[in-house]
N, C-alpha and C positions, 0 to 999 in steps of 0.2 A: 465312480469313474467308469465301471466296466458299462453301466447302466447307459451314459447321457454321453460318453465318452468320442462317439459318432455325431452327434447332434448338435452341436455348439454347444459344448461344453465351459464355461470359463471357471478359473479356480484361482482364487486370490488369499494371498497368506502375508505374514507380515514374523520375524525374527524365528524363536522358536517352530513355528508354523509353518516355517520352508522348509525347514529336519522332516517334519513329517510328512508331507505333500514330498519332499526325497524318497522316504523311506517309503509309501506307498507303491512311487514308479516302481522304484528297483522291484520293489516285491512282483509288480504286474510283470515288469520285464521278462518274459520265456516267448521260447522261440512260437507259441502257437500263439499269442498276442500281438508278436510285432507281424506274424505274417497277416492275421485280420485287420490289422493298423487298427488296434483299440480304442489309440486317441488320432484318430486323425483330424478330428474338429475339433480339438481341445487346444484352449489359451489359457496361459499362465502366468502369474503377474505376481512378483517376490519382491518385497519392502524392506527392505534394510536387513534383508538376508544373511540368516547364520549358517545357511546350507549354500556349500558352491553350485553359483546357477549353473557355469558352463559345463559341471558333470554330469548335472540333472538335466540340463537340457541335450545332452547327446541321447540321454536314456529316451525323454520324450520323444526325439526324433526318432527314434526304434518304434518307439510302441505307435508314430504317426505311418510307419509304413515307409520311412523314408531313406532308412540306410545307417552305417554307422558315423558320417559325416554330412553334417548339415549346408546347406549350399544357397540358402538362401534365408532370409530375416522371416518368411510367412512362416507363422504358429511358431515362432522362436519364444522361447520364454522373455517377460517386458520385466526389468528390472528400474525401480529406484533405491541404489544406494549412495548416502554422503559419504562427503571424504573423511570427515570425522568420525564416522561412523566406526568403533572397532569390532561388534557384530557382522557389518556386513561387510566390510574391508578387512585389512592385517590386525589382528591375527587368526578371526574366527573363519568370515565367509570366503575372504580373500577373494573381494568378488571386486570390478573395477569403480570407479566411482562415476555418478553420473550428475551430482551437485558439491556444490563447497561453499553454499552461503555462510557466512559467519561474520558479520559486519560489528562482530564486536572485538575481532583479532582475535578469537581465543585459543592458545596454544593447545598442543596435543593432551596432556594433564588437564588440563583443566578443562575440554570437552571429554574425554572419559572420569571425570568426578562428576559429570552430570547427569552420564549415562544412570551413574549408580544413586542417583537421590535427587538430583533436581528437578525443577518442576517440566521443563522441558528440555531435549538435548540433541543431538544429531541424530541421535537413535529413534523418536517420537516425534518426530517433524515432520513426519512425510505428510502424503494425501493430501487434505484440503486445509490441513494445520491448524492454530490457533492462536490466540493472540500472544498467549507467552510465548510462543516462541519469537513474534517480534522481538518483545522485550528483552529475550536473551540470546538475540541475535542470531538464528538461526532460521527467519524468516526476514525479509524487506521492509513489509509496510503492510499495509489492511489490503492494499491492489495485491500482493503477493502470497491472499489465502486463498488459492486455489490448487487445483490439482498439475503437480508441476509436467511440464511435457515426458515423454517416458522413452528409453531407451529397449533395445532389445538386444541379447545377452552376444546373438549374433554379429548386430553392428559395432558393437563394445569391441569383442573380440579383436573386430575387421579393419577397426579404428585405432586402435588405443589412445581415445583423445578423451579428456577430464571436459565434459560436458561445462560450460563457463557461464552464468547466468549474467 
């Protein structure tokens, strides 16, 4: 980060992997960082995040040079998290949701039994997906294995609206 940090940086993480890409900022966080803005070309993109974006990204926004409050969505940290999701929602990331596909109705129980052993779950859907997850409803159809549009941690905030596919 300190390295490419200016240069168009981008940095992609996905559950456990937002903890860390956290715990990094905070560490860069001191005051001779945020005044060279370290990340000022740095984007950031968390997937079903077990780390709160909207904490980490105030941090980013320090280390961008940009203040202790964010004022606009550029170089805002981009989040995909489901509603099913209990990693990146209640109780872990407590982050907002940005999809809720589930076309097979499944209640809250029974998408966190999937998280823990199934073949796929709201947890492991994201990105460009795969075909179980059709199958176990947590994708549309073969048009729907693509990379879903993406939110930013700012407009979430700015909204509070459940992204509706």
């Amino acid at each position: 980060m300190k390295q490419y940090g200016q240069k168009d940086l981008f940095i992609g993480s996905h559950s456990r992997g937002t903890m860390t890409v956290g715990n990094a900022l905070r560490e860069l966080n001191t005051e001779e960082n945020r005044e060279k803005a370290l990340l000022s070309k740095t984007d950031i993109k968390m997937v079903g995040p077990a780390e709160n974006v909207s904490q980490v990204d105030k941090i980013l926004n320090q280390l961008q040079g940009l203040g202790d409050e964010r004022t606009n969505k550029e170089h805002s940290i981009r989040i995909e998290s489901h509603e099913g999701d209990m990693v990146g929602g209640f109780p872990i990331g407590n982050n907002p949701s940005t999809t809720n596909t589930n076309t097979h109705k499944k209640g809250n129980i029974s998408m966190i039994l999937d998280i823990f052993g199934d073949k796929s779950s709201s947890h492991n859907c994201y990105g460009l997906g795969q075909t179980q997850c059709i199958k176990d409803g947590y994708r549309k159809d073969k048009k729907d294995l693509y990379m879903h549009p993406e939110n930013t941690i700012f407009e979430l905030n700015n909204s509070n609206q459940l992204k509706k596919e």
